[in-house]
C-alpha positions, 0 to 999 in steps of 0.5 A: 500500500503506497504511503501518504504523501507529506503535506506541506503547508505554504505561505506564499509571500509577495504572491503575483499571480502566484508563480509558486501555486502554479508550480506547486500544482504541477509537483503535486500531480508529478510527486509520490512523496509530498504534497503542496498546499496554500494557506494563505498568500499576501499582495497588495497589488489589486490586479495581482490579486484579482489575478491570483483570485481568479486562478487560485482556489482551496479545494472546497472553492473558497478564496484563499486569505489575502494577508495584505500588506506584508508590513502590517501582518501581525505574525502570531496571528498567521495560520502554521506553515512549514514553507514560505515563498516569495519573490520579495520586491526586486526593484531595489537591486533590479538594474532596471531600477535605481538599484540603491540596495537595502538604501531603498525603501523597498529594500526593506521588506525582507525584514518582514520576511525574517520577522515572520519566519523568526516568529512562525519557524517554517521548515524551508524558505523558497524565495527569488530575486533578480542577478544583480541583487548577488553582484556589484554595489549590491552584493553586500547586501546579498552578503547579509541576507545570508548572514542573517538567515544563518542567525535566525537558524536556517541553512540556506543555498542559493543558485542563478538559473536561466529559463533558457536552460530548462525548455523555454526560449526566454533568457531570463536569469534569476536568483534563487534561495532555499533553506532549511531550518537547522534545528530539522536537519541541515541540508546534505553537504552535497546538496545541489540547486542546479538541476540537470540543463534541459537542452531547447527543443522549442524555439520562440516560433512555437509560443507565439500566436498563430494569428495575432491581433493587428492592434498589436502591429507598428504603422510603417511610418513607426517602424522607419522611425524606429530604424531610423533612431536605432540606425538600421538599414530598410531591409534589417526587418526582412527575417524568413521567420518570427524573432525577437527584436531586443529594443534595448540592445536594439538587434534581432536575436537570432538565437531564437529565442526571447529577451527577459519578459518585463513589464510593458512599461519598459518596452524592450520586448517586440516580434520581427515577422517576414515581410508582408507585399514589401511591409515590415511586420513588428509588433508588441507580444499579445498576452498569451505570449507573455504568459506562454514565455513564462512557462504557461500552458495555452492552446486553443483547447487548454488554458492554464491560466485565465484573465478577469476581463477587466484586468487591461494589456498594461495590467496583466503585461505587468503581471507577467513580467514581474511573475515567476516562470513557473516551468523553471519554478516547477523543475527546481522545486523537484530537484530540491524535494526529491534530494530531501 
């Protein structure tokens, strides 16, 4: 007779649209040994939770608790949970911010992570932040992040991973940490948070729309203007197949694959398309795409993930880019647990 699977109750943390729950439906199908469950979540950001609302439920169909504004939960009153999750705030550290470290306001909301892990004592901690946050004028701060999981007693790993490597074709690099508590057992002296690379079978063709909307699509008077100021030649959008155009660094990634998600509001993401009679086809990612990029499962008979209808492009864009890729997500939590 096969055994109960180990329950694990988690808190998930600066929640999004719940990268971590999606993640963690997909290793409860997959595992013989444990199971995931979400006790309650925190977010402030109305769309976000609107978002996570819509796709997240507890088994009887009741909403799972909003705890709100992390700064304002009172930690004793939190229900018993053996892990917490989250990607707490990356724009002090992001290079697309001012990345002013724990100097920025922001910046100080893992200390709510710490007082409520100091009080609730969670067996593991599961969190992610962007590269720069362990490299350059942020580093010191990575430093005593470590030092202070290790004086409240927990064991912690961290690894930068790259989606890129694990089956999606987005190049999107973060860091991530687990720990354990030590009074449970420190983790195994050859622990690894690297999981095996899955080499890309799937090119950017493959997530995009077959038949995207024409809303989506630059004039050809924007796109001439954008050769213009970018200093490219007429003929630099005649590609045979769909590319990402890298607006930042402004060239076509002929790697075939897409250029880190963000939100729209940085408008760095757009699709290059073959020629049509003679006119350059560029354009925004359409939603789907985005979600597609990270990790989502969206077909014409299949949706994993479902838009409220009144969440707009720029909201659910947003999302998106500052949501978890959820594939990486799911491949590093089974590597971790099935070590433990």
């Amino acid at each position: 007779m096969e055994s109960k699977k180990e329950i694990i109750r988690v808190f998930e943390g600066f929640a999004g649209y719940g990268g971590a729950s999606y993640a963690m439906k997909r290793v409860n199908k997959l595992s013989r040994k444990i199971r995931f469950q979400v006790v309650g979540y925190s977010e402030i950001c109305q769309s976000a939770i609107d978002l996570y609302n819509a796709n997240h439920k507890q088994r009887n169909g009741k909403l799972l608790k909003n705890w709100g504004d992390i700064t304002k939960i009172k930690e004793i009153e939190l229900p018993d949970f053996d892990m917490f999750t989250g990607g707490f705030p990356c724009q002090p550290f992001s290079t697309a911010g001012s990345r002013n470290g724990e100097l920025d306001p922001r910046g100080s909301l893992f200390a709510d992570i710490v007082r409520i892990c100091r009080e609730k004592r969670p067996k593991y901690l599961f969190l992610e932040n962007v590269v720069s946050l362990c490299r350059g004028k942020c580093k010191p701060t990575y430093d005593a992040i470590l030092d202070i999981f290790d004086v409240i007693g927990y064991d912690v790993r961290t690894v930068i991973l790259n989606s890129a490597d694990y089956g999606i074709p987005q190049s999107r690099q973060r860091l991530w940490f687990f720990g354990k508590r030590k009074d449970s057992g420190s983790l195994p002296d050859d622990f690894s948070m690297t999981p095996k690379i899955v080499p890309l079978k799937h090119f950017i063709e493959e997530f995009l729309d077959e038949h995207p909307n024409e809303e989506l699509y630059r004039t050809q008077l924007q796109i001439d203007h954008i050769k213009d100021i970018h200093g490219k030649p007429q003929d630099y959008f005649h590609v045979a197949e769909r590319l990402c155009y890298d607006y930042y660094n402004r060239k076509i990634r002929t790697d075939r694959i897409c250029m880190t998600i963000t939100p729209p509001n940085h408008n760095v993401v757009r699709i290059v398309e073959p020629p049509v009679n003679g006119m350059d086809r560029f354009r925004k990612l359409s939603i789907d795409e985005h979600f597609r990029l990270m990790g989502f499962k969206i077909t014409d008979k299949y949706r994993e993930i479902h838009y409220p209808e009144h969440l707009t492009y720029r909201e659910l864009g947003e999302r998106a880019g500052n949501g978890w890729e959820i594939n990486l997500v799911t491949i590093l939590l089974k590597h971790i647990f099935n070590q433990l």
